[in-house]
C-alpha positions in Angstrom: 10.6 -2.9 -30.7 8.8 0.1 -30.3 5.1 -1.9 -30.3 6.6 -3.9 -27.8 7.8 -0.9 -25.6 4.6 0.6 -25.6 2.8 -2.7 -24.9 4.7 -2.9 -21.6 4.8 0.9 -20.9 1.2 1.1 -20.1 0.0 -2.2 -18.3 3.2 -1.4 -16.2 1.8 2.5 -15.7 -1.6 1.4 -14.6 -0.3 -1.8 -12.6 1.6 0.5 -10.7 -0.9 2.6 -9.4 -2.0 0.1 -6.4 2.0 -0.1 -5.3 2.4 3.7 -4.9 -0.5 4.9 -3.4 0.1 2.1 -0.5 3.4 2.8 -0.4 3.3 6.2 -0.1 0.8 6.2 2.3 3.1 3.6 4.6 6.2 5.8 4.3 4.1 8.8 6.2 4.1 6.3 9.4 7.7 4.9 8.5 9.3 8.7 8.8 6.6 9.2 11.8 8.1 5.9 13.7 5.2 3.2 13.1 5.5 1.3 10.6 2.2 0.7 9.3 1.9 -3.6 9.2 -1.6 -3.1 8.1 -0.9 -2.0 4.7 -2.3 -5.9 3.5 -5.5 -5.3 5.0 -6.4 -1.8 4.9 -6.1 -2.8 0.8 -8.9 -6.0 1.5 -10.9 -3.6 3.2 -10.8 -0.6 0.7 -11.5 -2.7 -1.7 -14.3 -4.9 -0.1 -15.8 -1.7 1.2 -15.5 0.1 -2.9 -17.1 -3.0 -4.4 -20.3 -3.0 -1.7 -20.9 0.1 -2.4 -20.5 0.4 -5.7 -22.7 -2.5 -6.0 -25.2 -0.6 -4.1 -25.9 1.9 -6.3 -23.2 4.3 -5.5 -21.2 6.7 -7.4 -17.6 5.6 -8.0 -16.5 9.0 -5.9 -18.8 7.9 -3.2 -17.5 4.0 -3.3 -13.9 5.2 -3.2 -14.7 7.9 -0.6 -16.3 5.3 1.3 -13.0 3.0 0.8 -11.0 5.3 2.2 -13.5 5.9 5.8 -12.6 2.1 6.1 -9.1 2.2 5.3 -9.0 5.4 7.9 -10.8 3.4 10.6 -8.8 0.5 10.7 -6.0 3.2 11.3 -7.7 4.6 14.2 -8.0 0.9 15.6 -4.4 0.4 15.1 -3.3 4.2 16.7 -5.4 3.3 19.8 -4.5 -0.4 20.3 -0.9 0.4 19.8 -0.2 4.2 20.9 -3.1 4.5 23.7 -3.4 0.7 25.2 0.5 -0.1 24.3 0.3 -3.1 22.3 3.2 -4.1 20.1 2.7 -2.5 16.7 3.8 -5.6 14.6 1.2 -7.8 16.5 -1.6 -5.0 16.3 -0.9 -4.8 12.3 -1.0 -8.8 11.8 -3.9 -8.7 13.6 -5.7 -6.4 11.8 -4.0 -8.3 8.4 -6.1 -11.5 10.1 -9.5 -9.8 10.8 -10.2 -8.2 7.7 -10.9 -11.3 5.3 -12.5 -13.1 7.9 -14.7 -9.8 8.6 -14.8 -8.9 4.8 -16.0 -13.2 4.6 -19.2 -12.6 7.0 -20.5 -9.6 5.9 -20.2 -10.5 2.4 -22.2 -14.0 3.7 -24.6 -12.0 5.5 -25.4 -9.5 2.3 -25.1 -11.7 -0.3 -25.5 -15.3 1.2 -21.7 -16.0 -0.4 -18.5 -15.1 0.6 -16.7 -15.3 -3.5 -17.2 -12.3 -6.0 -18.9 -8.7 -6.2 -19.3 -7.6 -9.2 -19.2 -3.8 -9.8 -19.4 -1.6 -13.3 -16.2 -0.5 -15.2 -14.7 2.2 -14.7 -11.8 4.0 -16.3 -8.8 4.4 -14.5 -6.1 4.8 -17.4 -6.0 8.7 -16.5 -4.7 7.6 -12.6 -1.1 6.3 -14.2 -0.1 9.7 -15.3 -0.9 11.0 -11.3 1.8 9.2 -9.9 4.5 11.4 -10.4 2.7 14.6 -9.5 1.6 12.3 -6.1 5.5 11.7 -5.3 6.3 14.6 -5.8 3.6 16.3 -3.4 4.5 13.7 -0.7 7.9 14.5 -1.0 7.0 18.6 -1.0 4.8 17.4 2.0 8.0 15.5 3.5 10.4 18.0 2.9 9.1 21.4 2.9 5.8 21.5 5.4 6.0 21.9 9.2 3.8 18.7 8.8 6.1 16.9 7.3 9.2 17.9 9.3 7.1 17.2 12.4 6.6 13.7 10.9 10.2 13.3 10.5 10.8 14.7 13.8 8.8 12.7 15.6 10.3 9.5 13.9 13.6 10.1 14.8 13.5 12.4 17.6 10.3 12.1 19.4 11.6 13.9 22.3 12.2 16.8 20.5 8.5 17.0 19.5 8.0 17.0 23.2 10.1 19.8 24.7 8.3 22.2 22.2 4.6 21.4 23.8 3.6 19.3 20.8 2.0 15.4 20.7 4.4 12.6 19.5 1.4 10.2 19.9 -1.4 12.9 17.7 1.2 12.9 15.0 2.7 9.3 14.8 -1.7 8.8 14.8 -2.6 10.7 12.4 0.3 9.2 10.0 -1.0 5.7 10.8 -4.5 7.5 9.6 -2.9 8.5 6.5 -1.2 5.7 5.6 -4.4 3.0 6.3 -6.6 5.4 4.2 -3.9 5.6 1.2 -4.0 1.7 1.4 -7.5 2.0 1.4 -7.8 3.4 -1.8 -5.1 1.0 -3.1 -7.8 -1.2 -2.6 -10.5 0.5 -4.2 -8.2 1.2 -7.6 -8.0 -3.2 -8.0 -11.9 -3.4 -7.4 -12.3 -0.5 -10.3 -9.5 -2.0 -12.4 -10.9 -6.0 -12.4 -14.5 -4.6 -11.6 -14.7 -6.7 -8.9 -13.7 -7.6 -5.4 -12.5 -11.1 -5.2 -11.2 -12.8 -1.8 -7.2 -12.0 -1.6 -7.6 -9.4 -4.0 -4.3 -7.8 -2.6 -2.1 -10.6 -3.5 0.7 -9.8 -0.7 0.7 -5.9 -2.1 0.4 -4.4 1.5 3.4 -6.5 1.8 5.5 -5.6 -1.3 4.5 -1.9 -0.8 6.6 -2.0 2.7 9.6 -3.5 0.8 9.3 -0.6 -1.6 10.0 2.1 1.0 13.0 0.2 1.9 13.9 -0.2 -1.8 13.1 3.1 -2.4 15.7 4.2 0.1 12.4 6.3 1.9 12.2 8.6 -0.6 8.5 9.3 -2.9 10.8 9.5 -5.9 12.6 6.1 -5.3 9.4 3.9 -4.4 7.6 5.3 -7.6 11.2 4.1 -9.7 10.7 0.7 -7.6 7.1 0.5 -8.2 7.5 0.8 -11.8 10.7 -2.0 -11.7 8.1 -4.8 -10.0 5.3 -3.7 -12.0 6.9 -4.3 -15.3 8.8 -7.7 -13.6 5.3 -8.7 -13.3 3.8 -8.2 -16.4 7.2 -9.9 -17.8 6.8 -12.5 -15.2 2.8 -13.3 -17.4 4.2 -13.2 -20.7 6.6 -15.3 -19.8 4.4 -17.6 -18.3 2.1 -17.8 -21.7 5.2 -18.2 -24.1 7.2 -21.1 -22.1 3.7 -22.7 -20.2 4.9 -22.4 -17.1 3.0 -23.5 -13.8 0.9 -19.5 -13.2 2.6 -20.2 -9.6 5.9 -20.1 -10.4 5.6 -16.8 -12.6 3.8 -15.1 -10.1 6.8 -16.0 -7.6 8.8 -14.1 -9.7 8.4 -10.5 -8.2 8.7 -11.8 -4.9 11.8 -13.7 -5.2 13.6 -10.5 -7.0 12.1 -8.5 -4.0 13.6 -10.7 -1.5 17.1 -10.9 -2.8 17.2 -6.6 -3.4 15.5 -6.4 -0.2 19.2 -8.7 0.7 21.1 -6.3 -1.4 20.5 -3.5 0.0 21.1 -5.2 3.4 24.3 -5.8 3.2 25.2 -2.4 1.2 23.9 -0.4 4.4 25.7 -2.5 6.7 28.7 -0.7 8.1 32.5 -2.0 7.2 33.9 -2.9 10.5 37.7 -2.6 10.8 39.8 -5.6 11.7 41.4 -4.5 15.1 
């Protein structure tokens, strides 16, 4: 039993990693009022953007660094189509979901005459798992105890409030948007370290499963790491299972999804208020 445990414990660790830093970053802009919809492709682009550099020649600091400039642009695109032009912010996010694989496709056509795999070295990235807890728990310092934070929160719930004091709504709700596509960013360049490669749909709907996790996490740094670490090991469960009974790889890998959907369901109906019969 204990083999097994610590079998699970660190692939679940190190699987995690991806979930939180998006996550994270996306509940900055949830608690500033934009929900960041871009999560999915701010991860393609990190990690697109990590593997040509890194197959350049650069330094894995430098690759990552450069991963997160990407990540950080797309979230300037998304601030000024949404905040400063007035699009809708779900539409501006799918978007911006759509354009990055077909943008990630032609460059990687025009560099490398194919639009598949870039290789890139190893590197090791067993030391990130145990700087997931110290990360929640400086977002939730952040959150909680900075006038950055309670400006965030302000602003999310009370934008108004931000205004009558002389301050920008728009500046902060941008620069969490920032924060959030740059943290997705470097989701993205932690899976082209961790499979040394980037591979088309490297993200595998995690931009996606990282929004459920602020909602399953109740919005709290401490509750999406404890929902991270749930779907990471439900994954890894979901493989073995899938080697011991040969089942179809497309049903297991359903399996996180389906489980997120029904808790996402869960938790619907537990916040829904009791109405009284009148």
């Amino acid at each position: 039993m204990t083999a097994f445990i610590s079998n699970i414990a660190a692939p679940v660790g190190i699987s995690s990693v991806p979930l939180v830093i998006a996550a994270l970053g996306g509940l900055f802009s949830e608690r500033a009022g934009v929900l960041n919809i871009s999560l999915e492709g701010c991860i393609g682009a990190g990690a697109f953007t990590a593997a040509v550099l890194a197959a350049a020649g650069a330094s894995p600091f430098l690759a990552v660094s450069g991963a997160a400039a990407a990540g950080a642009i797309l979230g300037i695109l998304l601030a000024a189509v949404h905040l400063r032009l007035g699009s809708n912010l779900f539409i501006a996010g799918m978007g911006i979901n759509l354009l990055v694989p077909s943008l990630n496709s032609l460059i990687s056509q025009s560099l490398y005459g194919h639009k598949g795999n870039i290789r890139v070295s190893a590197a090791s990235l067993e030391w990130t798992a145990w700087m997931m807890l110290p990360l929640a728990l400086s977002a939730a310092l952040v959150l909680r105890e900075t006038a950055f934070g309670r400006r965030l929160r302000a602003v999310g719930d009370k934008p108004e409030f931000i205004s009558e004091r002389g301050l920008h709504p728009m500046r902060l709700q941008g620069t969490a948007l920032l924060l959030s596509s740059a943290s997705a960013a470097l989701s993205g360049a932690f899976l082209t370290f961790r499979i040394e490669a980037y591979v088309p749909g490297i993200s595998s709907g995690r931009g996606w499963m990282a929004l459920v996790l602020i909602w399953l996490g109740f919005r709290k740094p401490i509750g999406i790491l404890g929902m991270a670490y749930l779907f990471s090991l439900i994954e890894i469960i979901s493989g073995r299972v899938q080697s011991w009974a040969a089942l179809p790889a497309s049903l297991s890998q359903t399996f996180p999804y389906i489980i997120a959907l029904l808790a996402l369901i869960v938790v619907s109906i537990m916040k829904k208020p009791n109405h009284k019969r009148t």
